[in-house]
C-alpha positions in Angstrom: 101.0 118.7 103.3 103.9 117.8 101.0 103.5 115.9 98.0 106.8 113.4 99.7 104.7 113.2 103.1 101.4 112.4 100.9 103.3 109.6 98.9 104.6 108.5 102.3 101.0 108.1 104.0 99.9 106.2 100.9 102.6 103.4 101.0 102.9 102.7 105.0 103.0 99.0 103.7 106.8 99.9 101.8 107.9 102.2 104.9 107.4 99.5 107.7 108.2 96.0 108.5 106.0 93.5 109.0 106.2 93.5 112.4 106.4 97.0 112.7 102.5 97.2 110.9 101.4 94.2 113.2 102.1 96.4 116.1 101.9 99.4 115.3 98.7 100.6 116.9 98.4 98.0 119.5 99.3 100.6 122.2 96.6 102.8 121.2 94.2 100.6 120.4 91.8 101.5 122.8 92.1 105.3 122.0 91.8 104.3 118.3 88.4 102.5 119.6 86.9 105.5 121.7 88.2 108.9 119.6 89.0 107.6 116.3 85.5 109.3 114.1 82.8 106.5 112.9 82.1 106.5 108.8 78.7 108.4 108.3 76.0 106.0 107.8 75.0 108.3 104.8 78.0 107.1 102.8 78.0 103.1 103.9 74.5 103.0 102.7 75.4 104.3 98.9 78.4 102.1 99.3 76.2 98.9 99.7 74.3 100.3 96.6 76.9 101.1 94.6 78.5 97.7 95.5 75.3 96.3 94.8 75.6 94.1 98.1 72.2 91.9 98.1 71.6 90.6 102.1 73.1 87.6 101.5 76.8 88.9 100.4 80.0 88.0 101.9 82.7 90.8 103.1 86.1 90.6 103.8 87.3 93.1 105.4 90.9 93.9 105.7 92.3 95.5 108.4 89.3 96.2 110.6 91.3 97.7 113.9 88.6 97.7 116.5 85.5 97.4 114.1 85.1 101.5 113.5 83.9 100.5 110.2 83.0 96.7 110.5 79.8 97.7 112.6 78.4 99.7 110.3 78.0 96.5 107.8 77.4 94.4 110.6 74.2 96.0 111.5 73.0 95.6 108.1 73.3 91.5 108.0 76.1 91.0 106.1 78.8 88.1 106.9 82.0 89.4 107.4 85.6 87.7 107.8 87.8 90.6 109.3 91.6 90.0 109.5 93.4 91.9 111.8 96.7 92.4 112.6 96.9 94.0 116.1 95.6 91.5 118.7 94.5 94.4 121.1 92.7 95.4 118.3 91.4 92.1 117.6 89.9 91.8 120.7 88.5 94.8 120.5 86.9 94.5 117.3 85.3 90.7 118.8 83.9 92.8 121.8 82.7 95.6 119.3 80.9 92.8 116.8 79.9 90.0 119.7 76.2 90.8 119.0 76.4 90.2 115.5 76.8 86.2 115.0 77.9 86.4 111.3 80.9 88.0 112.0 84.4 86.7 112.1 87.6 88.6 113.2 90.8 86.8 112.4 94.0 88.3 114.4 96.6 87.9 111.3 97.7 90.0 108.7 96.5 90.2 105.2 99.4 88.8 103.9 99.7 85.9 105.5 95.6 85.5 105.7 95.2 82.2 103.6 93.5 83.3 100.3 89.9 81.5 99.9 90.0 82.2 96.0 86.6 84.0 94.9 84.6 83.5 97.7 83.9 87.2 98.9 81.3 89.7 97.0 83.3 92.9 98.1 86.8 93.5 99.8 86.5 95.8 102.5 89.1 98.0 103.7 88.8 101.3 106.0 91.3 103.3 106.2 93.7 100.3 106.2 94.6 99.2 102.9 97.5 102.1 102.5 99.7 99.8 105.2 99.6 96.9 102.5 102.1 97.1 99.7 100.3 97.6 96.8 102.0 94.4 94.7 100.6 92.4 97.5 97.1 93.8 98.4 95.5 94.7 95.2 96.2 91.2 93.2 95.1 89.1 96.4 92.2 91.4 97.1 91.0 90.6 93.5 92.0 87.3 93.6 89.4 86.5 97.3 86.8 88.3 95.2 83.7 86.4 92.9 83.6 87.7 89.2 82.2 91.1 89.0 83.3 91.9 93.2 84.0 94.6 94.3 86.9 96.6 96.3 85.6 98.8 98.9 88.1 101.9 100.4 86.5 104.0 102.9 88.3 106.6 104.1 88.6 109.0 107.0 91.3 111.8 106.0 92.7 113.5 109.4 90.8 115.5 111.5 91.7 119.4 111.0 90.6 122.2 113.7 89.2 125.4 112.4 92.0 127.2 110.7 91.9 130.3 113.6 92.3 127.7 116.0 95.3 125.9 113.4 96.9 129.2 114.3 97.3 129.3 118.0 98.5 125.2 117.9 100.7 125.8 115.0 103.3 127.9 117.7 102.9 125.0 119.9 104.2 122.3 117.2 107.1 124.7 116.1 108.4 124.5 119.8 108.0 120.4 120.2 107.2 119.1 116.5 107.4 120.9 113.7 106.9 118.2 111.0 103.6 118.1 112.3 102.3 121.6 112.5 100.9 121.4 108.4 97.2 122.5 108.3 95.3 120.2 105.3 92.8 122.4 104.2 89.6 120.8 102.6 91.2 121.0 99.0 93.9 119.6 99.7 92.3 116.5 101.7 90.2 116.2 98.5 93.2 115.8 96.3 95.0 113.3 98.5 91.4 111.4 98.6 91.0 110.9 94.9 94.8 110.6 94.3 94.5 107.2 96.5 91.6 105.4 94.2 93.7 105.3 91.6 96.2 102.9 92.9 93.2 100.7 92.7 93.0 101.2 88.9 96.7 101.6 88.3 97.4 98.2 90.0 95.7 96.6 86.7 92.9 94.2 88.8 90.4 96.5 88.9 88.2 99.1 87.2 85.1 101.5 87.0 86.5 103.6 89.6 83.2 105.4 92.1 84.2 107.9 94.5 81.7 109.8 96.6 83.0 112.5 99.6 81.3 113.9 102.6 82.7 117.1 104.7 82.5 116.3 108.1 82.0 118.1 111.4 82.3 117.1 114.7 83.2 118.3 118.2 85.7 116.8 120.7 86.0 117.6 124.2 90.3 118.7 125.0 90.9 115.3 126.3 89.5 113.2 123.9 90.6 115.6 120.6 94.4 115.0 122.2 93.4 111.0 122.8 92.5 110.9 118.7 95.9 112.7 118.0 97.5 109.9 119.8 96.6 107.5 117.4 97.4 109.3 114.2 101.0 107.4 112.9 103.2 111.0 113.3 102.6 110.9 117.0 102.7 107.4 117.8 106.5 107.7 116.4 107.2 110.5 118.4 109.6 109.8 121.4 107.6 109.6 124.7 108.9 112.6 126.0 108.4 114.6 123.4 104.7 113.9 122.9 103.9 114.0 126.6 105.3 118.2 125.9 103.6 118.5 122.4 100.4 117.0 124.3 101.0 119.7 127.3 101.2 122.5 125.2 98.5 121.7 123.0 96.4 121.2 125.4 97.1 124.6 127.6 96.8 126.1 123.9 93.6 124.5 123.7 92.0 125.5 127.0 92.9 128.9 126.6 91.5 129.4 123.1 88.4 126.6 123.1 87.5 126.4 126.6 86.1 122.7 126.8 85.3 121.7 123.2 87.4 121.7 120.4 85.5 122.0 117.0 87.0 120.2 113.8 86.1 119.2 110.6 87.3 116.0 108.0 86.8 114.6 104.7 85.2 111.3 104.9 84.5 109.1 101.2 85.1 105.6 99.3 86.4 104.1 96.6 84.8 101.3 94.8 86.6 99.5 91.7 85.1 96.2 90.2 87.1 93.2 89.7 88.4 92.7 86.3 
């Protein structure tokens, strides 16, 4: 990946309208809710430590999309307001969370969420909080938290195939997208992942930066590995027509080389900053 496309992923609030990040997944919403991967329970559980999230602590969580995250916490007892931009989304995440009573999902952006001063215990954010511009979303993320809260990004960097499998796809995105045929190999997701904690620090609200990183590994059937490409922003802005032939090709590539799994691994990990 190149450092310009890097600073580009970590400032989708500066690169789109409003409305343009209201809507933005709302047309994949439902393959963001079936393919997108789930946060390992392994690194939700140190975060609630590190946090130091008693049961009776209140999250807000910004940007929750379907609840990929917001379950996780919900399980554990916590009350939760969620804002959300993406009313498909919104619904989703109500369906996701509807056994969990404590729980709130609020279909508006963080921006024009109505601030409820130092009320929440940590600020919650999953893979979200890059589509906020920073002057907005660190000062009023500080500004909902008590004295001593805490600002929570977990993060799931992109999925990646094995690199022998990289190879075969890579012809297929020179043909129909090359922009998009860059392989992020584990140190380089690593450097993008701590590179993003310190906008926390750097925003001057927040210090006693905690990161912690998991390498992850999971398997994808064809159909449902091209569903979860679907949702990543660089095909979403693709025109129609051109995905639908990146998609064919891929997936003939795909068949040919995997059979009917598609092995692929990604760096999953959180940031934690205290409230100044």
């Amino acid at each position: 990946m190149k450092s310009s496309e890097k600073i580009t992923w970590f400032n989708n609030g500066d690169a789109y309208t409003v409305e343009q990040r209201r809507s933005w997944y709302s047309k994949v919403a439902d393959a963001y809710n079936r393919a997108r991967p789930r946060y390992p329970m392994q690194l939700v559980s140190r975060v609630v430590e590190l946090a130091e999230l008693d049961k009776e602590a209140i999250i807000l969580e910004v940007g929750c999309g379907p609840g990929t995250a917001t379950t996780s916490f919900a399980q554990l007892g916590f009350s939760m307001i969620c804002v959300e931009p993406s009313l498909e989304a919104c619904e989703l995440a109500r369906q996701n969370c509807a056994q969990y009573p404590k729980v709130e999902v609020k279909n508006t952006t963080f921006e024009e969420w109505e601030l409820e001063p130092a009320k929440f215990n940590a600020v919650l954010s999953a893979t979200a909080f890059h589509w906020i511009p920073a002057e907005i979303g660190y000062p009023k993320a500080a500004d909902a938290l008590q004295d001593n809260g805490s600002l929570i990004l977990m993060l799931n960097m992109q999925v990646q195939p094995d690199y022998e499998v990289y190879q075969v796809l890579h012809q297929v995105y020179q043909i129909h997208a090359p922009s998009l045929g860059q392989y992020e190999t584990r140190e380089i997701q690593e450097k993008n992942f701590r590179s993003f904690g310190k906008f926390a620090i750097d925003s001057g609200r927040f210090q006693n930066l905690v990161s912690q990183e998991l390498l992850c590994e999971v398997s994808y059937s064809v159909d449902d590995y091209l569903t979860l490409l679907s949702t990543y922003s660089p095909y979403i802005a693709l025109e129609p027509q051109k995905r639908d032939s990146l998609f064919a090709g891929l997936r003939e590539a795909l068949e040919k080389k995997c059979g009917g799994s598609v092995e692929v691994s990604f760096l999953s990990g959180f940031h934690i900053a205290r409230k100044i």
